[in-house]
C-alpha positions as CSV (number, residue, x, y, z in Angstrom):
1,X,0.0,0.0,0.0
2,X,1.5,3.4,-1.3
3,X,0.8,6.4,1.3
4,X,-0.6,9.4,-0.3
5,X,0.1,11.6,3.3
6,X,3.2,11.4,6.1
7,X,1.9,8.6,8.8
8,X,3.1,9.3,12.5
9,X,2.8,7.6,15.4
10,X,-0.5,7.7,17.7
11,X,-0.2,5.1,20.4
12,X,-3.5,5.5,21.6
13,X,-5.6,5.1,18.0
14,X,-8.2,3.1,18.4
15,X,-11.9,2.2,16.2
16,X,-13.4,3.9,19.4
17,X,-12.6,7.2,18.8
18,X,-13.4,9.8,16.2
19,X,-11.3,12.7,17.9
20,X,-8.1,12.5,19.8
21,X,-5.3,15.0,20.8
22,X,-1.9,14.3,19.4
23,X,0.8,12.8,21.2
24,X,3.7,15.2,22.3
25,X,6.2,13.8,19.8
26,X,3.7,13.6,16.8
27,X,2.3,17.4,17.5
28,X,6.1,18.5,17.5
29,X,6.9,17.1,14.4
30,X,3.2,18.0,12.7
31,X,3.2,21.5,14.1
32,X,7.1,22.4,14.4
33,X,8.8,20.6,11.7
34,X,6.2,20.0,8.9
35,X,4.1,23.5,9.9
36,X,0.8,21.7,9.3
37,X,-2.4,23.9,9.8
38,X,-6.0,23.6,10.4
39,X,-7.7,21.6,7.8
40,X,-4.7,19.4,7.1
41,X,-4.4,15.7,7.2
42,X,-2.4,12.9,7.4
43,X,-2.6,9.4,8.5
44,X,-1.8,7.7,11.7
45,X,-1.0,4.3,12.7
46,X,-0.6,2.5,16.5
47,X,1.4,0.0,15.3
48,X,-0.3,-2.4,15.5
49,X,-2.1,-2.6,12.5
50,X,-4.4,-0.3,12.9
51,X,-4.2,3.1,10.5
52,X,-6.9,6.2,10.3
53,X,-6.7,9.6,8.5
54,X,-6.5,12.3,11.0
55,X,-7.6,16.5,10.0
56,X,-6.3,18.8,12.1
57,X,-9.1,20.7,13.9
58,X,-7.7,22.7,16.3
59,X,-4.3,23.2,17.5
60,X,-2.0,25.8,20.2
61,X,1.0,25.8,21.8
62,X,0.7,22.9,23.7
63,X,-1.8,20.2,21.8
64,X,-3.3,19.4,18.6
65,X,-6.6,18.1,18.1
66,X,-8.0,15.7,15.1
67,X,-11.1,14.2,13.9
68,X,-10.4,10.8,12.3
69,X,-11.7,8.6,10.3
70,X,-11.6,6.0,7.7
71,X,-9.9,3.8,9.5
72,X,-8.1,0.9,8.1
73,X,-6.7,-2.6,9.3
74,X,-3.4,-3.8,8.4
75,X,-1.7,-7.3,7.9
76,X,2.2,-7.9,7.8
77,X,3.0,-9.1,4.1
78,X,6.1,-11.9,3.4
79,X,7.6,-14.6,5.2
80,X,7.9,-13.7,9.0
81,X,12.0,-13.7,10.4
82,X,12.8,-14.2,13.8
83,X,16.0,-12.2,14.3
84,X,18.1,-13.1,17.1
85,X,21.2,-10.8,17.6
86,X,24.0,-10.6,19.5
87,X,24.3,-7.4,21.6
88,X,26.9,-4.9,20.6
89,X,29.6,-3.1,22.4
90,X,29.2,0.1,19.9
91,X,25.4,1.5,19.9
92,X,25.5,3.1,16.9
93,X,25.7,-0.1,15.0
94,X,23.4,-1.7,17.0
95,X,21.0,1.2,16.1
96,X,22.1,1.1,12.9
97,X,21.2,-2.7,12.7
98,X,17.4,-2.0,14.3
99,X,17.0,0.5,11.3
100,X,17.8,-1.4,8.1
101,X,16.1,-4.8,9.6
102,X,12.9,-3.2,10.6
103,X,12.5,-1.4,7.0
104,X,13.3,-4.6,5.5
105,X,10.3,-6.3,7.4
106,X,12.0,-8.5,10.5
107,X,9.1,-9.3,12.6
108,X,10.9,-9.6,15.8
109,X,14.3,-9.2,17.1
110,X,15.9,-10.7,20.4
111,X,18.8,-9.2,21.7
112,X,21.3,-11.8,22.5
113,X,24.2,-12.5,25.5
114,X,26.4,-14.6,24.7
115,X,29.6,-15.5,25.9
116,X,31.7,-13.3,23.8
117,X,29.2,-10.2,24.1
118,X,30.5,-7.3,25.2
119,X,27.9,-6.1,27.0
120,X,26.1,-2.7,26.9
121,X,23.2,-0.8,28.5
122,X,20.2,-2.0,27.2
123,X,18.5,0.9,25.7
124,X,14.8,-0.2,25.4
125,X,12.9,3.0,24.8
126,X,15.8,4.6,22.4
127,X,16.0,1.3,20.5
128,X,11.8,1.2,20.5
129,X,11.9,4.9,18.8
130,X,14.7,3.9,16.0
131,X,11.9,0.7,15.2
132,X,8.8,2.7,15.3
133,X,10.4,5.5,13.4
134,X,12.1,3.2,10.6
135,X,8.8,1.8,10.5
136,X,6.9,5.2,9.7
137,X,9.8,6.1,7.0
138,X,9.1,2.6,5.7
139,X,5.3,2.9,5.6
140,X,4.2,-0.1,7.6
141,X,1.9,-0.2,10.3
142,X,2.9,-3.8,12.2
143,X,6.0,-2.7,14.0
144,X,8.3,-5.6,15.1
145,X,8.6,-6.7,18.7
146,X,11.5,-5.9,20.6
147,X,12.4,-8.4,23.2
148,X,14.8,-7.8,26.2
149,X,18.1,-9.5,26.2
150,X,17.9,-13.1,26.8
151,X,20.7,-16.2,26.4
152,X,20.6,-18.4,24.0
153,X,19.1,-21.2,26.4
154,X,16.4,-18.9,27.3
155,X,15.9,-18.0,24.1
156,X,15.1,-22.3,23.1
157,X,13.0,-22.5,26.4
158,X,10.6,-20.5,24.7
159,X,7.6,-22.4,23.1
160,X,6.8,-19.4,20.6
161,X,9.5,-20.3,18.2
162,X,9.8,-21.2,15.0
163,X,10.5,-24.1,13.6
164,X,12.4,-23.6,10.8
165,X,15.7,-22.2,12.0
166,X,18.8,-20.9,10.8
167,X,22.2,-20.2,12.6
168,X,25.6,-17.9,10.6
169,X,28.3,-18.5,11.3
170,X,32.0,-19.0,10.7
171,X,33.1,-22.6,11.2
172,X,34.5,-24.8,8.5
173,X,31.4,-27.4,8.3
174,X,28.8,-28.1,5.7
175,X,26.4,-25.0,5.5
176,X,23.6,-23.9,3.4
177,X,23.2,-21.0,1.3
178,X,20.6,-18.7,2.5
179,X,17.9,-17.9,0.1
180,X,14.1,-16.4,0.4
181,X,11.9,-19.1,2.3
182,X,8.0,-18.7,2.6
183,X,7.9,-19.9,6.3
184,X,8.6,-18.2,10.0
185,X,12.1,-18.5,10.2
186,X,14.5,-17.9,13.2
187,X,17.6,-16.1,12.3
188,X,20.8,-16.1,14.8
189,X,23.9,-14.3,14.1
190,X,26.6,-14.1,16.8
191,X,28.7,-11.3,18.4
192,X,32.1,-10.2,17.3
193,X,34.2,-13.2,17.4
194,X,31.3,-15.4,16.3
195,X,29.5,-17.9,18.4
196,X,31.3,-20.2,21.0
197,X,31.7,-24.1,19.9
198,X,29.4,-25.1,22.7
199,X,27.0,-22.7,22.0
200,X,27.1,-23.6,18.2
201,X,26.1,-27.6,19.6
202,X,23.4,-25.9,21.5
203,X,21.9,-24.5,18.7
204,X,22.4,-27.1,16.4
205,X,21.0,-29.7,19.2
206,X,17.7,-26.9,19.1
207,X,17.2,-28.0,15.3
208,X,19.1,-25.2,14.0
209,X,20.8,-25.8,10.6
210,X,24.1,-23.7,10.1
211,X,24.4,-21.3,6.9
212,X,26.9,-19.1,5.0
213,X,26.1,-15.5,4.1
214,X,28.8,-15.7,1.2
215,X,32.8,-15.6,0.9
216,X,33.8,-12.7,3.1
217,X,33.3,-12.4,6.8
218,X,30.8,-9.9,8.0
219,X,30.2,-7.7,10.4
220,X,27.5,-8.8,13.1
221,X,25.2,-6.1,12.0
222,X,26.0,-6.5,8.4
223,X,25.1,-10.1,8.8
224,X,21.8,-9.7,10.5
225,X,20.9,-6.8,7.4
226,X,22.5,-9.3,4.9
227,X,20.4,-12.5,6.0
228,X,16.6,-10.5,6.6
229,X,17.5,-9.0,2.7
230,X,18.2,-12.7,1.2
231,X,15.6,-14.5,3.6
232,X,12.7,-12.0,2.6
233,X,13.9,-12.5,-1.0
């Protein structure tokens, strides 16, 4: 679906209502940055599939009210990835990372530790922003889930996982190429200095089938942008 006006974030929309006043980060960019006025519209989305035109009807220093209407449910479209990631020691390229996989359609992501993380500060809300606003940029209206961090066994004690699953990696053994796939995958890529040998058995003993992302090594976060590009085809 191509979107004729900007889409912002309303967390709040909901069928129920036919007015609403703007949340403080959408009025500042509605009001401030794109200088909207009375009688202008755009759409809004709570990300969760739900979308609605919005007209401004009245607005002052401090809120912005809209009617709106034609509301709209959403579906995700293509095969649904399950990214599990290592946590990075550099933020930027963890941000980076949350970007470029969320406007390529990752469903979910889980933040991995492992035993060669180098552990940061888990930044939920600033990492929950980059998603929701790579998701507006990329005009979709299911934003993926962000999980907190969570080891690799806790990650298998989960009974929400898929089960076709994939693991990259860097050891010399038989691997597959990774290609699009029309199931819900699972996705790992390790942390700088790839995964341990013990925790490559414990995947592999969770059903997970190793695979090469080509001839040169890659960056973790180049990996995880790499596999969600060839996996959604």
């Amino acid at each position: 679906m191509k979107i004729e006006l900007p889409l912002f974030y309303q967390s709040n929309l909901s069928v129920d209502l036919s007015n609403l006043s703007l949340e403080e980060d959408t009025r500042k960019h509605v009001v401030t940055v794109l200088r909207m006025k009375e009688g202008d519209e755009f759409m809004l989305t709570n990300g969760n599939g739900l979308s609605a035109r919005a007209t401004i009807q009245h607005m002052d220093k401090k809120q912005a009210h809209v009617a709106v209407d034609r509301y709209q449910v959403h579906t995700r479209k293509g095969s649904p990835i399950s990214l599990g990631i290592s946590l990075l020691k550099n933020n930027t390229r963890f941000e980076w990372m949350l970007e470029k996989v969320t406007e390529l359609g990752v469903f979910e992501i889980f933040p991995l530790l492992l035993d060669r993380t180098e552990r940061q500060h888990f930044r939920k809300d600033r990492f929950e922003q980059i998603i929701r606003s790579a998701c507006l940029q990329s005009e979709q209206f299911v934003f993926p889930a962000l999980h907190d961090p969570l080891s690799l066994n806790q990650l298998f004690d989960r009974i929400d996982l898929p089960q076709n699953r994939l693991i990259a990696q860097c050891y010399e053994q038989d691997k597959s190429t990774v290609s699009s796939i029309h199931q819900h995958t699972l996705f790992l890529v390790g942390p700088e200095g790839d995964f341990t040998s013990d925790e490559l058995q414990v995947a592999m003993s969770n059903h997970c089938k190793p695979v090469s992302l080509g001839e040169t090594r890659l960056r973790t976060e180049t990996a995880a942008v790499a596999g969600a590009a060839l996996l959604r085809g």
